[in-house]
C-alpha positions in Angstrom: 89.6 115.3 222.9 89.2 112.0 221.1 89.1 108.9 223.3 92.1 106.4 223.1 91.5 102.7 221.5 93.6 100.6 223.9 96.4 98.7 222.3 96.0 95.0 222.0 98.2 94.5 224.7 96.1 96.4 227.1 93.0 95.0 225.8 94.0 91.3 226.4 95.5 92.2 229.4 92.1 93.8 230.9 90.3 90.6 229.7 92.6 87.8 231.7 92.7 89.9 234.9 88.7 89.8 233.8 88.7 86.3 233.6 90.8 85.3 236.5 88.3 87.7 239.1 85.4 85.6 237.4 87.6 81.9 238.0 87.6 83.7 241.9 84.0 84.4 242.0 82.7 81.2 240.5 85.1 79.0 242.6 84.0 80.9 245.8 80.3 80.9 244.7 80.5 77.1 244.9 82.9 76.6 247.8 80.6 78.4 249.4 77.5 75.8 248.4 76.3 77.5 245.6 74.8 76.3 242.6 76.6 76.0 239.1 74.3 78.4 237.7 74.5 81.3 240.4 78.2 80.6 240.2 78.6 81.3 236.3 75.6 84.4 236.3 77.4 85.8 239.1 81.1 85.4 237.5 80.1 86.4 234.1 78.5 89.6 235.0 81.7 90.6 237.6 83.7 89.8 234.0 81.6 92.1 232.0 81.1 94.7 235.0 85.2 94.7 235.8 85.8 95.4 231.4 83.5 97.9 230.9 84.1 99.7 234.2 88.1 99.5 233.5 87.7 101.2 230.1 85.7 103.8 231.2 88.1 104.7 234.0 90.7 104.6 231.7 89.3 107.2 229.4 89.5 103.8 226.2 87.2 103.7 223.2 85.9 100.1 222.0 87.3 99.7 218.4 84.8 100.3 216.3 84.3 99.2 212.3 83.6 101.9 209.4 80.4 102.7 209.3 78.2 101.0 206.8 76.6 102.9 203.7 72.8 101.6 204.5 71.0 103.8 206.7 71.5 102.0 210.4 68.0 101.7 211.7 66.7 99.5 208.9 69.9 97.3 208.5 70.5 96.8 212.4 66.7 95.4 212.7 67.2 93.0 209.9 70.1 91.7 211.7 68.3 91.2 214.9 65.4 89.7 212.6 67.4 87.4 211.4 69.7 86.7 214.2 68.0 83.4 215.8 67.5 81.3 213.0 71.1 82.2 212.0 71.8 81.2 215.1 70.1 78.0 214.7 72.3 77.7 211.2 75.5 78.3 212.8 75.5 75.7 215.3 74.0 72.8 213.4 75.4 73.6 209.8 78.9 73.8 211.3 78.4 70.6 212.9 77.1 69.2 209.8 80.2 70.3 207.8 82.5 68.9 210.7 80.6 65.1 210.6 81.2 65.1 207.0 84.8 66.0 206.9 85.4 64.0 210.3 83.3 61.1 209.2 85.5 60.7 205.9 88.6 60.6 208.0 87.7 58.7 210.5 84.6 57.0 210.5 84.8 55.2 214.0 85.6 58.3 215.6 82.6 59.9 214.6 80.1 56.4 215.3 81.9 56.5 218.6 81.2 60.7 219.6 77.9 60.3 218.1 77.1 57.5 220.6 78.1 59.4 223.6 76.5 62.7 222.8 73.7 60.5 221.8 73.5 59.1 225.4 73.1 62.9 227.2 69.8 63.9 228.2 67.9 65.7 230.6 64.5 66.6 232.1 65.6 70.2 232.3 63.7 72.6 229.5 66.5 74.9 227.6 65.4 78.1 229.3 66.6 76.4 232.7 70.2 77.4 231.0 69.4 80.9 231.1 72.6 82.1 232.9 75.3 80.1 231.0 73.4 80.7 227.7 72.4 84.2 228.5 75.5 85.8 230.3 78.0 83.6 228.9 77.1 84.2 225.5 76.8 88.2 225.8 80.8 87.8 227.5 81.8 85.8 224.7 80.7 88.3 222.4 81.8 91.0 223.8 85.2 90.2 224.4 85.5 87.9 220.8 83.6 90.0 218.6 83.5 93.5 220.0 86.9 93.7 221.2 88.9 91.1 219.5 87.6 90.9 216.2 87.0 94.8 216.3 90.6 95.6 217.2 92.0 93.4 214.9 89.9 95.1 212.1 91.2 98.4 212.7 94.7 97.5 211.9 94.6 94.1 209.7 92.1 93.0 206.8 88.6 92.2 208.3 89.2 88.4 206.7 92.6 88.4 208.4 90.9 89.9 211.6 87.8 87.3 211.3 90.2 83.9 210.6 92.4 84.9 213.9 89.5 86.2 216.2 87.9 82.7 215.3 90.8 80.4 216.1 91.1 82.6 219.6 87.5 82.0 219.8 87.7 77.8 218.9 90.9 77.1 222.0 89.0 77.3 224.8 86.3 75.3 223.1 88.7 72.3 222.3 86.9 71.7 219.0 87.2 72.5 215.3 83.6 73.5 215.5 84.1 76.0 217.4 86.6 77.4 215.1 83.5 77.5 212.2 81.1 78.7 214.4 83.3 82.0 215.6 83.7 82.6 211.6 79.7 82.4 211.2 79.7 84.9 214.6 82.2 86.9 213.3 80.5 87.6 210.1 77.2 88.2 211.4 78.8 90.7 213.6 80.7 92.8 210.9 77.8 92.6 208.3 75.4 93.7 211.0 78.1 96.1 213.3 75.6 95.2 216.1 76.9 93.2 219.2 72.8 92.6 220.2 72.6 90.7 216.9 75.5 88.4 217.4 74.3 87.5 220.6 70.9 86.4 219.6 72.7 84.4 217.4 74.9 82.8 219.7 72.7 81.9 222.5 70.0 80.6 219.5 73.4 78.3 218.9 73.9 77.5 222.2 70.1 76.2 222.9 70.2 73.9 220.0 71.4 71.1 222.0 69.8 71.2 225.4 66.5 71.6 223.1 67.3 68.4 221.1 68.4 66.8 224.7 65.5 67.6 226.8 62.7 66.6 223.5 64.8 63.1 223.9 65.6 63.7 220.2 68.5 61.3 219.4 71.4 63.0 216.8 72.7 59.4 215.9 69.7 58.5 213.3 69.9 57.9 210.2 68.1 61.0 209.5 70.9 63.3 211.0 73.1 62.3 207.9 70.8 62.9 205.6 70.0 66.6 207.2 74.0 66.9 207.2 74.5 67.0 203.3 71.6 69.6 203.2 73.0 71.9 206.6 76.5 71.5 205.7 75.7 73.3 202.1 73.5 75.8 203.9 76.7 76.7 206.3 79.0 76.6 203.2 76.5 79.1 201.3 76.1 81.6 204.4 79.9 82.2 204.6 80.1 82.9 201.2 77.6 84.5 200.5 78.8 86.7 204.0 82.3 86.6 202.2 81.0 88.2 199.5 78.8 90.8 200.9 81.3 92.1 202.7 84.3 92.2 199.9 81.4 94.3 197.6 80.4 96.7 200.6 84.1 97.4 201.0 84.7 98.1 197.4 81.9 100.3 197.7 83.0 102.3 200.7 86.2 103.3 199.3 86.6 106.7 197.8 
């Protein structure tokens, strides 16, 4: 007997009781003198233990795309090849785009944001992240791509599917990068159909900044806007080119 895809309903409703065991854990975690790092490795993995548990107690399937046409082996690996520098991509070409857009709307918004991140450092190295970048990032995933974006995809058009899995994605971000990023996640994860490949990419994403941070690397130069009108291009061309891809492989699937 075939294995039930939850409904939506079901899904979202695994996800917050999820979410509100891993608000528990982390808040007790530090009540309890913990530090901010055991606290979020700690209430990531009861969020991803608690999902995956529930859905195989409840007999539920992951939604899961059409298969592709290339042979899997060969196209998963040149995902996960290219996984981190997309990563790298994501994150600074969609910020690129947003300082250009921002900065033609309101200049002394962007001089002023641009100031403060330009103010955050640390003596930390990036890996000293690890649990926020690593288990944070594979939940994100997991539940955004995997379960969202793969649900959605099963019942609506995959651009449908990808433009409301991203703005999900962007609200508990609080920024209209967020919103660009998710659509570069999303599409690296239905070109590749590999949930190890849009990780990569995300936590790539994520170590942009502490890297720039801890190097002392200041992202108010002059040379930052020059590098934005060649990143915010390189973002542009990845999404269509991703756009694309996917409309032909589509075409080509269909009998």
């Amino acid at each position: 007997m075939p294995r039930q895809i939850p409904s939506l309903r079901e899904l979202l409703g695994l996800c917050l009781l999820a979410k509100l065991l891993e608000l528990t854990v982390a808040t007790t975690v530090m009540v309890q003198g913990g530090q901010e790092d055991e606290a979020t490795w700690l209430a990531a993995g009861v969020c991803l233990l608690i999902m995956a548990s529930s859905l195989r107690l409840r007999g539920w399937s992951l939604p899961s795309l059409a298969p592709q046409r290339q042979p899997a082996i060969p196209h998963a690996g040149r995902w996960l090849l290219l996984a981190l520098p997309l990563g790298v991509l994501l994150r600074v070409g969609s910020e690129a785009l947003y300082l250009l857009v921002a900065a033609a709307a309101s200049p002394a918004q962007v001089a002023e944001d641009f100031n403060i991140l330009a103010t955050v450092a640390t003596t930390r190295p990036p890996w000293a992240f690890w649990p926020a970048l690593l288990i944070g990032a594979l939940e994100e995933e997991f539940f955004y791509r995997v379960v969202l974006l793969g649900w959605l995809a099963t019942r609506w058009h995959w651009s449908i599917a990808l433009l409301v899995s991203s703005a999900v994605f962007a609200v508990p971000h609080g920024n209209p990068v967020a919103f660009l990023g998710g659509l570069g996640l999303g599409l690296v994860y239905l070109q590749s159909r590999s949930l190890l490949a849009a990780f990569i990419a995300h936590v790539a994403a994520n170590l942009v900044h502490p890297y720039l941070q801890w190097r002392g690397i200041a992202i108010d130069s002059e040379l930052t806007w020059q590098l934005a009108w060649l990143l915010a291009p390189a973002f542009i061309a990845f999404l269509l080119g991703s756009v694309f891809n996917l409309m032909r492989s589509h075409r080509a699937s269909r009998p």
